[in-house]
Biopython code that builds the backbone (N, CA, C, O; Angstrom):
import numpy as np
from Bio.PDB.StructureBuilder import StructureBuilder

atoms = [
    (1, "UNK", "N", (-64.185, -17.807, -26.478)),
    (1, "UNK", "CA", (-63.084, -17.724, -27.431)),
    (1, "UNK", "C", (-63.686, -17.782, -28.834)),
    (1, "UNK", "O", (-64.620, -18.534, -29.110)),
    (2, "UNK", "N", (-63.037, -16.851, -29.817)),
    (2, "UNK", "CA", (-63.370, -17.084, -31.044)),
    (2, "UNK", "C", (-62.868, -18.247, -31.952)),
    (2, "UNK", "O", (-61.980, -19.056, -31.680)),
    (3, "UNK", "N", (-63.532, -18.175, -32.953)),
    (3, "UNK", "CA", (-63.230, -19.347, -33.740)),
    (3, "UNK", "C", (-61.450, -19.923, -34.247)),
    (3, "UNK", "O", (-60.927, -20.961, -34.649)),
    (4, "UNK", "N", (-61.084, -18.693, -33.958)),
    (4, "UNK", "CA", (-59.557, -18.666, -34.359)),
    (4, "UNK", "C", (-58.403, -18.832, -33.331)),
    (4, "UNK", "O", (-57.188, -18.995, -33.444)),
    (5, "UNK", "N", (-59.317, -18.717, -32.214)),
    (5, "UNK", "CA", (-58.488, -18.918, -30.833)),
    (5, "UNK", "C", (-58.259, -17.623, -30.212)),
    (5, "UNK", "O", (-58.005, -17.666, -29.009)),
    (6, "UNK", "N", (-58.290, -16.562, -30.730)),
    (6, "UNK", "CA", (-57.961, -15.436, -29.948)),
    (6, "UNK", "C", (-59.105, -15.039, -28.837)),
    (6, "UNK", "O", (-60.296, -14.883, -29.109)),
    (7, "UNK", "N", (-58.523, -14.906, -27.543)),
    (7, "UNK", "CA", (-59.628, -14.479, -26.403)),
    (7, "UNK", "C", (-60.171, -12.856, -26.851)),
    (7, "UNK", "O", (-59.438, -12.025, -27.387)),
    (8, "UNK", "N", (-61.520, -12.653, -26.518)),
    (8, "UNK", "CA", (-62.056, -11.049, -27.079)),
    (8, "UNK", "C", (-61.376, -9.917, -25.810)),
    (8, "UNK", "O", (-60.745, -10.305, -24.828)),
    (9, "UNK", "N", (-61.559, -9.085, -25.996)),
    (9, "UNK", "CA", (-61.293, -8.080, -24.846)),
    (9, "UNK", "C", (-62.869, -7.625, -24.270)),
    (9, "UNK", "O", (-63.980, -7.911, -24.716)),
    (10, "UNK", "N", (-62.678, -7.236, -23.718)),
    (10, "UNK", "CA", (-63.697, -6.370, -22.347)),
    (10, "UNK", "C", (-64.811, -5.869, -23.248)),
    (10, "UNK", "O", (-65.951, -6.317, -23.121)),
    (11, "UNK", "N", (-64.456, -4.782, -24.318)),
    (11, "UNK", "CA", (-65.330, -4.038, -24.578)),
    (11, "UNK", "C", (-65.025, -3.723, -26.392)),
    (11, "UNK", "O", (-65.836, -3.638, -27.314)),
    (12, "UNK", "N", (-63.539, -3.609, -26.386)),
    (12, "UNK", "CA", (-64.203, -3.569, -27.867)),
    (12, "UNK", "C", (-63.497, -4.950, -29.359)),
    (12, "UNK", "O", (-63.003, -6.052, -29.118)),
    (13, "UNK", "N", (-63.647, -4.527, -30.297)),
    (13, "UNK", "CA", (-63.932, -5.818, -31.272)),
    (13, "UNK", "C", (-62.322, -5.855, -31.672)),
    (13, "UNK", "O", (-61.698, -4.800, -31.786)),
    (14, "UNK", "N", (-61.671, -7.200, -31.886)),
    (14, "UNK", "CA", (-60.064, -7.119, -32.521)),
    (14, "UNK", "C", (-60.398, -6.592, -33.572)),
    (14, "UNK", "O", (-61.518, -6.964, -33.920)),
    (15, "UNK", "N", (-59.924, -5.880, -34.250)),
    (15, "UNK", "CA", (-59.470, -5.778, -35.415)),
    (15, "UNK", "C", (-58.872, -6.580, -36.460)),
    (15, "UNK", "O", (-57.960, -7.294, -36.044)),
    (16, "UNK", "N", (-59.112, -6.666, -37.649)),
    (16, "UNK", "CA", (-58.524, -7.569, -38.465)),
    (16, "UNK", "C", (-56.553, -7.769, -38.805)),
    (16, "UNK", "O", (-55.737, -8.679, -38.949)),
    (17, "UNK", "N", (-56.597, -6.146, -38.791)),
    (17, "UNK", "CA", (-54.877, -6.343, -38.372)),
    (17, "UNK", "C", (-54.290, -6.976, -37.200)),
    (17, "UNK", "O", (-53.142, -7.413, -37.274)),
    (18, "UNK", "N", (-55.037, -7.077, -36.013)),
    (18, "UNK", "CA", (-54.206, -6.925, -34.892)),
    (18, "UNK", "C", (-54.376, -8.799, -35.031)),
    (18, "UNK", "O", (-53.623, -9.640, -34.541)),
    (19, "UNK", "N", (-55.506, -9.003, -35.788)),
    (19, "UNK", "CA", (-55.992, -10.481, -35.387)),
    (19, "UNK", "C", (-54.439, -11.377, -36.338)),
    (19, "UNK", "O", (-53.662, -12.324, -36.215)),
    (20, "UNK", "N", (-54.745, -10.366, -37.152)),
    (20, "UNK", "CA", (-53.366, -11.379, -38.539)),
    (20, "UNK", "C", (-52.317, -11.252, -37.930)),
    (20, "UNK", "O", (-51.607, -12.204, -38.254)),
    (21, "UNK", "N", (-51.555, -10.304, -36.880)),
    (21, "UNK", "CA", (-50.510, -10.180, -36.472)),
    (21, "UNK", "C", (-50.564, -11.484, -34.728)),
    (21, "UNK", "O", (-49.632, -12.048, -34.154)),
    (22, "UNK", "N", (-51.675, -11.489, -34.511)),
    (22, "UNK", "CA", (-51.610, -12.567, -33.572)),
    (22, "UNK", "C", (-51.448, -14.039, -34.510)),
    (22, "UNK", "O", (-50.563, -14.827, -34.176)),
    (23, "UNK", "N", (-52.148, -14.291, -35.433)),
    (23, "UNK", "CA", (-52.499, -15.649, -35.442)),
    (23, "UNK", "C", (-50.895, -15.868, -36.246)),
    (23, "UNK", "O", (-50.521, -17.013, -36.503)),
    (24, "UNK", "N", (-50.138, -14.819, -36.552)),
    (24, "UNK", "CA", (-48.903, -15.343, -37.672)),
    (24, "UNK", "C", (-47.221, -15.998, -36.346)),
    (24, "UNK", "O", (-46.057, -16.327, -36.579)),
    (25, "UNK", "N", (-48.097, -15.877, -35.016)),
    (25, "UNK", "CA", (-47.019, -15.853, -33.904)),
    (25, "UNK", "C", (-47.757, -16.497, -32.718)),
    (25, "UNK", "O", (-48.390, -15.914, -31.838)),
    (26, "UNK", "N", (-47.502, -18.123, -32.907)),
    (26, "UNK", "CA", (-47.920, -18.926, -31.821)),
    (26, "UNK", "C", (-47.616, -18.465, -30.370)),
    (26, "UNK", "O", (-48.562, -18.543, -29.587)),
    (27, "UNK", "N", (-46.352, -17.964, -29.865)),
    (27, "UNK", "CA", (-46.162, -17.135, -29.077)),
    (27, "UNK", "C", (-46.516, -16.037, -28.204)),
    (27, "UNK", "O", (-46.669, -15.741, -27.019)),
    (28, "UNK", "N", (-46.588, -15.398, -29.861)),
    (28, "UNK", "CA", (-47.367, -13.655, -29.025)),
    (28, "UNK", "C", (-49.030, -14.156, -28.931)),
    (28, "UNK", "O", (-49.659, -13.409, -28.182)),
    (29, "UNK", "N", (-49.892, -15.298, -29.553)),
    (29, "UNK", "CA", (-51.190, -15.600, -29.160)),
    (29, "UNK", "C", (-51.346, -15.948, -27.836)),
    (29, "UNK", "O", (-52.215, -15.451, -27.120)),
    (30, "UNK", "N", (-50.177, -17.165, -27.304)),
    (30, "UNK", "CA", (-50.536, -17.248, -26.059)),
    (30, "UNK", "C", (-50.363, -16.412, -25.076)),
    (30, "UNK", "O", (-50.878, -16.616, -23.976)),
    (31, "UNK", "N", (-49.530, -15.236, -25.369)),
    (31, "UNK", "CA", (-49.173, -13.650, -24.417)),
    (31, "UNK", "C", (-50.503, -13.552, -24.935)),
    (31, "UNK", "O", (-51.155, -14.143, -24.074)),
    (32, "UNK", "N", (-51.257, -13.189, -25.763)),
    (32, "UNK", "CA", (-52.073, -12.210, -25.479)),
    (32, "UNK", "C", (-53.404, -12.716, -24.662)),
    (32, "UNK", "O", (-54.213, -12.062, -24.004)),
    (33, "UNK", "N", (-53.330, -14.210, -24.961)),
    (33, "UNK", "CA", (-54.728, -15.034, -24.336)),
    (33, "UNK", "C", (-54.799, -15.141, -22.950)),
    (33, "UNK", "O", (-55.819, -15.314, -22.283)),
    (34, "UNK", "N", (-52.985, -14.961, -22.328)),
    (34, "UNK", "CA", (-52.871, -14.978, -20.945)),
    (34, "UNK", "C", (-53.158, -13.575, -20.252)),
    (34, "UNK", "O", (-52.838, -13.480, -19.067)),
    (35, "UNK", "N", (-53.705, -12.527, -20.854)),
    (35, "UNK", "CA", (-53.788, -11.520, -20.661)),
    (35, "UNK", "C", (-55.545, -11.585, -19.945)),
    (35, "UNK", "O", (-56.322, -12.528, -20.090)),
    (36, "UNK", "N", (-55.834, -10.206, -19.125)),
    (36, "UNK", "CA", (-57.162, -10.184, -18.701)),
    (36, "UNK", "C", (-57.932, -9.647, -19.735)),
    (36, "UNK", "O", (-57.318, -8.932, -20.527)),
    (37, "UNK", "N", (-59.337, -9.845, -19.953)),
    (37, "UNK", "CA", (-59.968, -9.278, -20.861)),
    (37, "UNK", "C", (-59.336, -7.636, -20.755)),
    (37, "UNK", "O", (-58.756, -7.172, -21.737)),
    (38, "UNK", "N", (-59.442, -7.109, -19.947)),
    (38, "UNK", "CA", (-59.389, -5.667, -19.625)),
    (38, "UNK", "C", (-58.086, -5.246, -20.540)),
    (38, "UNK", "O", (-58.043, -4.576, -21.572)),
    (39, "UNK", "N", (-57.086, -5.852, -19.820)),
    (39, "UNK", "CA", (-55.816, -5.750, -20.506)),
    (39, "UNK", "C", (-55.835, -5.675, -21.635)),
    (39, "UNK", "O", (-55.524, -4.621, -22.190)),
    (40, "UNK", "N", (-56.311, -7.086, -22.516)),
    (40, "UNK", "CA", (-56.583, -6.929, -24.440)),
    (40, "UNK", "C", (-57.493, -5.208, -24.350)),
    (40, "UNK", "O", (-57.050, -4.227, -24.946)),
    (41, "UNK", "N", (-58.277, -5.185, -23.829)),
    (41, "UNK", "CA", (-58.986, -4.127, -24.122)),
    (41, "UNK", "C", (-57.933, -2.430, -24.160)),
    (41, "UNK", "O", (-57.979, -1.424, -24.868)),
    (42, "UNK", "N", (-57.186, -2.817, -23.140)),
    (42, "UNK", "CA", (-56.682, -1.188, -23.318)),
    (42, "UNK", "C", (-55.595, -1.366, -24.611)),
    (42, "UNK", "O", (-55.324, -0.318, -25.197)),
    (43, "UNK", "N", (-55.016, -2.489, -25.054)),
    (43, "UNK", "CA", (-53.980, -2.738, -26.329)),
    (43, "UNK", "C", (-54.961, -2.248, -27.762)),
    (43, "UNK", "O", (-54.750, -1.361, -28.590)),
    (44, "UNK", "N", (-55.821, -3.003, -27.662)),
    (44, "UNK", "CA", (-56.992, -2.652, -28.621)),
    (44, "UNK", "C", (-57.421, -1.236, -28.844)),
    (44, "UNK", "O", (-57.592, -0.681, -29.930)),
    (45, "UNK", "N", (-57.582, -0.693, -27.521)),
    (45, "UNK", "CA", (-57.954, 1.000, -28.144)),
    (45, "UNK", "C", (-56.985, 2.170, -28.589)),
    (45, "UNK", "O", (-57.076, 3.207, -29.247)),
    (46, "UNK", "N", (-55.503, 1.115, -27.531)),
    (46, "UNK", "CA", (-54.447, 2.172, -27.733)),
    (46, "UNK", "C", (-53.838, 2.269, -29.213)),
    (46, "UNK", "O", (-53.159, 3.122, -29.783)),
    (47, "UNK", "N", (-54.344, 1.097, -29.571)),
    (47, "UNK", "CA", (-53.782, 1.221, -31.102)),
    (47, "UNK", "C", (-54.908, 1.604, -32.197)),
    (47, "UNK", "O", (-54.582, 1.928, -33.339)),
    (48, "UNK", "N", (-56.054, 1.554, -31.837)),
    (48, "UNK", "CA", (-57.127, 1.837, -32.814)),
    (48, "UNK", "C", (-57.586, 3.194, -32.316)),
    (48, "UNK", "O", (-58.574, 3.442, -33.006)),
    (49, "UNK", "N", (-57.445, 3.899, -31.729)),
    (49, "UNK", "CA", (-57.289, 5.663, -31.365)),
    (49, "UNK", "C", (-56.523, 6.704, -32.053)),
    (49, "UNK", "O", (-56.575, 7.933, -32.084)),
    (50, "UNK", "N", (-55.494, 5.431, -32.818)),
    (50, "UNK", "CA", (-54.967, 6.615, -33.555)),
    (50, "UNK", "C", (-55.396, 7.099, -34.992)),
    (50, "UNK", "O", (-56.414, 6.575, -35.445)),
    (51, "UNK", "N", (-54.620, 8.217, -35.913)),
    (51, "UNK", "CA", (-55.153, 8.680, -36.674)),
    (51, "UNK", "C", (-54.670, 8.622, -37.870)),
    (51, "UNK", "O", (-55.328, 8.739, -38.904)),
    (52, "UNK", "N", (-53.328, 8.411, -37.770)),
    (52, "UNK", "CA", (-52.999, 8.168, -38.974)),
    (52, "UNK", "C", (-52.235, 6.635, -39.035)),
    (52, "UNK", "O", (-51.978, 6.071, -37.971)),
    (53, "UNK", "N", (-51.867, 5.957, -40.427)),
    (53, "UNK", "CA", (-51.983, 4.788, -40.586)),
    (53, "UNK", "C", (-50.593, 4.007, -40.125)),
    (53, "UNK", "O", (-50.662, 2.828, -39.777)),
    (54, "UNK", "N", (-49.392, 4.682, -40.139)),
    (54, "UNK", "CA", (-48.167, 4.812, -39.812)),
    (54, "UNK", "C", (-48.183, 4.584, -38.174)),
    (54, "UNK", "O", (-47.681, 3.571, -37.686)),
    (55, "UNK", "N", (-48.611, 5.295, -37.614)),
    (55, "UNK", "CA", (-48.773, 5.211, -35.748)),
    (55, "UNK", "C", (-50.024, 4.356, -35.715)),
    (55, "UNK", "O", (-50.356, 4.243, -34.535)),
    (56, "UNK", "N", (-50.745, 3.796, -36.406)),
    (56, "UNK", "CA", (-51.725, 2.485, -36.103)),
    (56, "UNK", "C", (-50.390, 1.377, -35.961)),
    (56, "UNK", "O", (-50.058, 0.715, -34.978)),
    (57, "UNK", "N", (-49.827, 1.440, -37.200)),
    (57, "UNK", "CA", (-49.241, 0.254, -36.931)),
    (57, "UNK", "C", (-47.787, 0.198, -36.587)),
    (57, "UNK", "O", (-47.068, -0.799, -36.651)),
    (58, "UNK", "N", (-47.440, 1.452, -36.201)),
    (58, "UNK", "CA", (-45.905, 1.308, -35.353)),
    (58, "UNK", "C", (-46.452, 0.929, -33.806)),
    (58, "UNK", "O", (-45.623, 0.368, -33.089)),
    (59, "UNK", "N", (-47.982, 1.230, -33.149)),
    (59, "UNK", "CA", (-48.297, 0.609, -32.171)),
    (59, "UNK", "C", (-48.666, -0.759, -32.229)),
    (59, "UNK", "O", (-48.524, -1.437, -31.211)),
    (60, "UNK", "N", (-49.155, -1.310, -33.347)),
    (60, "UNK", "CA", (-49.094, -2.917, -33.460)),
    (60, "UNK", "C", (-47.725, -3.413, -33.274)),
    (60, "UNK", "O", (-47.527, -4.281, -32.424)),
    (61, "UNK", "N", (-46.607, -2.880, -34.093)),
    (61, "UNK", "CA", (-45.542, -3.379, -33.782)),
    (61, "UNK", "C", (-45.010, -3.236, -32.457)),
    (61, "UNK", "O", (-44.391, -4.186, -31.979)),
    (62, "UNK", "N", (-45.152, -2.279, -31.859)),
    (62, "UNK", "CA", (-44.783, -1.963, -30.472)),
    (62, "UNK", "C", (-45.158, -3.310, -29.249)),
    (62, "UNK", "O", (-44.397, -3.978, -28.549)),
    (63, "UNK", "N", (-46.750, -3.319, -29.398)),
    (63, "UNK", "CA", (-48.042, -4.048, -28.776)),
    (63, "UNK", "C", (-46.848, -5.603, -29.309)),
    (63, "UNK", "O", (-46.321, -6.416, -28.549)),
    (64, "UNK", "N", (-46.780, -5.547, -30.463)),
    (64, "UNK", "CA", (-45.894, -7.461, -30.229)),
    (64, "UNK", "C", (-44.819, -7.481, -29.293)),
    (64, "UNK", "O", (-44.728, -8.233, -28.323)),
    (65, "UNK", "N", (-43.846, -6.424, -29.724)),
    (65, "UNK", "CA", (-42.708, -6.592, -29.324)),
    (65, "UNK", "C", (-42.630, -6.727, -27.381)),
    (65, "UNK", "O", (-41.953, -7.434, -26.634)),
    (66, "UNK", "N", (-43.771, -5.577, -27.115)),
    (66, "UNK", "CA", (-43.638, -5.622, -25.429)),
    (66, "UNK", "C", (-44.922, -6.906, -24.883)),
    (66, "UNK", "O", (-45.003, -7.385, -23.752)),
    (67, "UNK", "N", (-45.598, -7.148, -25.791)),
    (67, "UNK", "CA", (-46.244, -8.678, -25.372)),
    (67, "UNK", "C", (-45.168, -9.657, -25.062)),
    (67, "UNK", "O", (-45.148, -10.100, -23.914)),
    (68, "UNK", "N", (-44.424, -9.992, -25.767)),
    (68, "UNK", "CA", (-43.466, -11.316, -26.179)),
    (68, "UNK", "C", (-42.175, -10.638, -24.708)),
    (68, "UNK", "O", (-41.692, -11.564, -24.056)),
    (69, "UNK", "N", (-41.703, -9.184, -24.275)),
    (69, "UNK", "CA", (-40.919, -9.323, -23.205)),
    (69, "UNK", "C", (-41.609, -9.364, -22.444)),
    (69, "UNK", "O", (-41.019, -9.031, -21.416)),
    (70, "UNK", "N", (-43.170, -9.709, -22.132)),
    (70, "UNK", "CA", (-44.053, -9.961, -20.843)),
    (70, "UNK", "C", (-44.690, -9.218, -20.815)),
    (70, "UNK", "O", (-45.747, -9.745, -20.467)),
    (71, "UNK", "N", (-44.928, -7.700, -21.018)),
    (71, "UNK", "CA", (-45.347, -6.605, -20.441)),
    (71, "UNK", "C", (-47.202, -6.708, -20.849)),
    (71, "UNK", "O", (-47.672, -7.247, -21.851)),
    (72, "UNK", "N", (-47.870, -6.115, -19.892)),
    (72, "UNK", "CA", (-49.124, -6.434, -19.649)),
    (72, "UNK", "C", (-49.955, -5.056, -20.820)),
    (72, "UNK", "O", (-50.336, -5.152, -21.987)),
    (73, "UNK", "N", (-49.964, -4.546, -20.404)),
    (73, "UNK", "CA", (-50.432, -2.687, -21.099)),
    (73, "UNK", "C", (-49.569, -1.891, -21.691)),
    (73, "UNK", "O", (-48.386, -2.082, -21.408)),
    (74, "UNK", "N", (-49.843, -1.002, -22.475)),
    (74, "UNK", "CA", (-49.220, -0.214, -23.177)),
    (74, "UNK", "C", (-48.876, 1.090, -21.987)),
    (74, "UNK", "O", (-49.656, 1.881, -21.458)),
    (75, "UNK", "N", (-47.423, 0.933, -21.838)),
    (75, "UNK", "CA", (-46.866, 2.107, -21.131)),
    (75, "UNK", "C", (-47.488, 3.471, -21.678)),
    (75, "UNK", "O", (-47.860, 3.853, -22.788)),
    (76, "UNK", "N", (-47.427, 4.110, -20.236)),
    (76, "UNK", "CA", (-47.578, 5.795, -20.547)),
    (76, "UNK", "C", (-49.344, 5.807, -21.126)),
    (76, "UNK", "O", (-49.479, 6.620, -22.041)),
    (77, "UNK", "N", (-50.340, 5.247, -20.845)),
    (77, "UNK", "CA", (-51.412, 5.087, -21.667)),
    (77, "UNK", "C", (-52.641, 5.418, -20.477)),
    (77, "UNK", "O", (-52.797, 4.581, -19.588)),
    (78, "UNK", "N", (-53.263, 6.315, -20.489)),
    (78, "UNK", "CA", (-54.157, 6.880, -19.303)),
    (78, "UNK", "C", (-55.184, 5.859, -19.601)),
    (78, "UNK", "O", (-56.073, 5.796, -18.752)),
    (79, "UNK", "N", (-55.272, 5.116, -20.512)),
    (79, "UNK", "CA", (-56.763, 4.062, -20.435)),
    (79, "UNK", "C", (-57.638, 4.205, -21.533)),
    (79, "UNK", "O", (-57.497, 5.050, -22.417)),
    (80, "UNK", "N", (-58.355, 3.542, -21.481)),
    (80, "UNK", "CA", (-59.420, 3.600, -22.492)),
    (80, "UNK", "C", (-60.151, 4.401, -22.269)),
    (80, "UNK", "O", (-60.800, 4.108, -21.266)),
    (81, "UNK", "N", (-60.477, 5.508, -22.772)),
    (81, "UNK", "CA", (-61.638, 6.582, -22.965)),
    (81, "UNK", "C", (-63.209, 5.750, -23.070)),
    (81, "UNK", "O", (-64.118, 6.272, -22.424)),
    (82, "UNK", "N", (-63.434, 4.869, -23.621)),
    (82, "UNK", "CA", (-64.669, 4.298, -23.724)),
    (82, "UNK", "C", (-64.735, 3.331, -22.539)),
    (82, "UNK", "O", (-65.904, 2.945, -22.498)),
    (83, "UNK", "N", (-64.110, 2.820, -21.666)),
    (83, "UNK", "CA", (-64.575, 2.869, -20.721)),
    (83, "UNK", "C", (-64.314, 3.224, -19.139)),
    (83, "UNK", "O", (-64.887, 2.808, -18.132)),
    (84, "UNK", "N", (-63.394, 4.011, -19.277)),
    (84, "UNK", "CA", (-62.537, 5.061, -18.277)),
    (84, "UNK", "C", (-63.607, 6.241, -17.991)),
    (84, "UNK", "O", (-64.359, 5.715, -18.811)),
    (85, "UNK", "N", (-64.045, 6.908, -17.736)),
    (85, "UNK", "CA", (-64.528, 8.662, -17.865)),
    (85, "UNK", "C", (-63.316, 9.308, -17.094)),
    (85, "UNK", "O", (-63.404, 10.522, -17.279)),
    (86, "UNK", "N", (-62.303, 9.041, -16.367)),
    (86, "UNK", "CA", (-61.505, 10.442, -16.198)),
    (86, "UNK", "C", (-60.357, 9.797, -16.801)),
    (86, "UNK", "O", (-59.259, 10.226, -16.447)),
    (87, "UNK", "N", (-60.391, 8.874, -17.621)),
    (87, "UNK", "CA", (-59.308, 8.896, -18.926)),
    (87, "UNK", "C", (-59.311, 10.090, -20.218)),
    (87, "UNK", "O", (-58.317, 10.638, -20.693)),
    (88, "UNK", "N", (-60.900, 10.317, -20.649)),
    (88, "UNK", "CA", (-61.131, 11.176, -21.619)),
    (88, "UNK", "C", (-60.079, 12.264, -21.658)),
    (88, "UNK", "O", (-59.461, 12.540, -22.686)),
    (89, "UNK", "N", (-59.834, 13.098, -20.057)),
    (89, "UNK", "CA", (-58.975, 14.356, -20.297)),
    (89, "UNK", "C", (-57.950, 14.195, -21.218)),
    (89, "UNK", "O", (-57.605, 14.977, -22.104)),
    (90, "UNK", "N", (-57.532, 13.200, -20.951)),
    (90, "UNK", "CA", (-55.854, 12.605, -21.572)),
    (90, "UNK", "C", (-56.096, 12.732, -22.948)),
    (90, "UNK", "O", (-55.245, 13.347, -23.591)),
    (91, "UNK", "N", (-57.442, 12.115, -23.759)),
    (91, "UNK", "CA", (-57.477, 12.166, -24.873)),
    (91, "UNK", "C", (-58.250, 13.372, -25.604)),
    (91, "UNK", "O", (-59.085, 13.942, -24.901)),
    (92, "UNK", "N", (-58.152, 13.654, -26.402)),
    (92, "UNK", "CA", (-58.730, 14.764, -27.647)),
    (92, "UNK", "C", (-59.740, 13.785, -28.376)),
    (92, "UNK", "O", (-59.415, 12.703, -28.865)),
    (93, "UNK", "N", (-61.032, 14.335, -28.373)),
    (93, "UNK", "CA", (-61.772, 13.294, -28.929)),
    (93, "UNK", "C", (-62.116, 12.082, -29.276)),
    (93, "UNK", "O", (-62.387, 11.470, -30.308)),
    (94, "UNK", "N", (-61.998, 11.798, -27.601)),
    (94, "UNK", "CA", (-62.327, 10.175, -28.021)),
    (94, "UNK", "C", (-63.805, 10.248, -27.488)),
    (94, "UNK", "O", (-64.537, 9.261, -27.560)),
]
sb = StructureBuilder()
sb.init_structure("model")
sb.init_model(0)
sb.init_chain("A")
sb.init_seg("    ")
for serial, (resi, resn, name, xyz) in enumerate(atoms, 1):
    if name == "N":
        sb.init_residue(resn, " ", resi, " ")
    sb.init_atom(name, np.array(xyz, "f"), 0.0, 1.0, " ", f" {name:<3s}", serial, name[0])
structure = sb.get_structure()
């Protein structure tokens, strides 16, 4: 665990947004800590894959809202490209 309490994911690094939007919601921290590494990991790419700054963070908002009704992964989401290989098709340059 990091210094701030948030558990890391699988493979790649929180982000500084996603970290400020955990630590401002005692709640959605412990949804996300009860989560498997893997799990943080596919929330993490599904929102840092995107391209423009608007859909970064209408998926942060999304990522709270379906943490806090339970939900584990981001619906409709073929996986992480970095560490999936027959996820890539799904994506365009990842």
């Amino acid at each position: 665990m990091n210094k701030k309490g948030i558990l890391p994911t699988a493979l790649h690094e929180i982000p500084k947004d996603i970290e400020k939007v955990l630590m401002l919601d005692e709640n959605l921290l412990s949804k996300w800590n009860a989560l498997t590494p893997l799990a943080r990991n596919e929330w993490v790419c599904w929102i840092t894959i995107t391209k423009k700054d608007e859909t970064r963070q209408a998926h942060i908002d999304r990522m709270r809202e379906e943490l806090l009704e339970g939900k584990k992964r981001p619906c409709c989401w073929p996986g992480c490209p970095h560490r999936r290989e027959n996820a890539k098709k799904w994506l365009k340059n990842s």
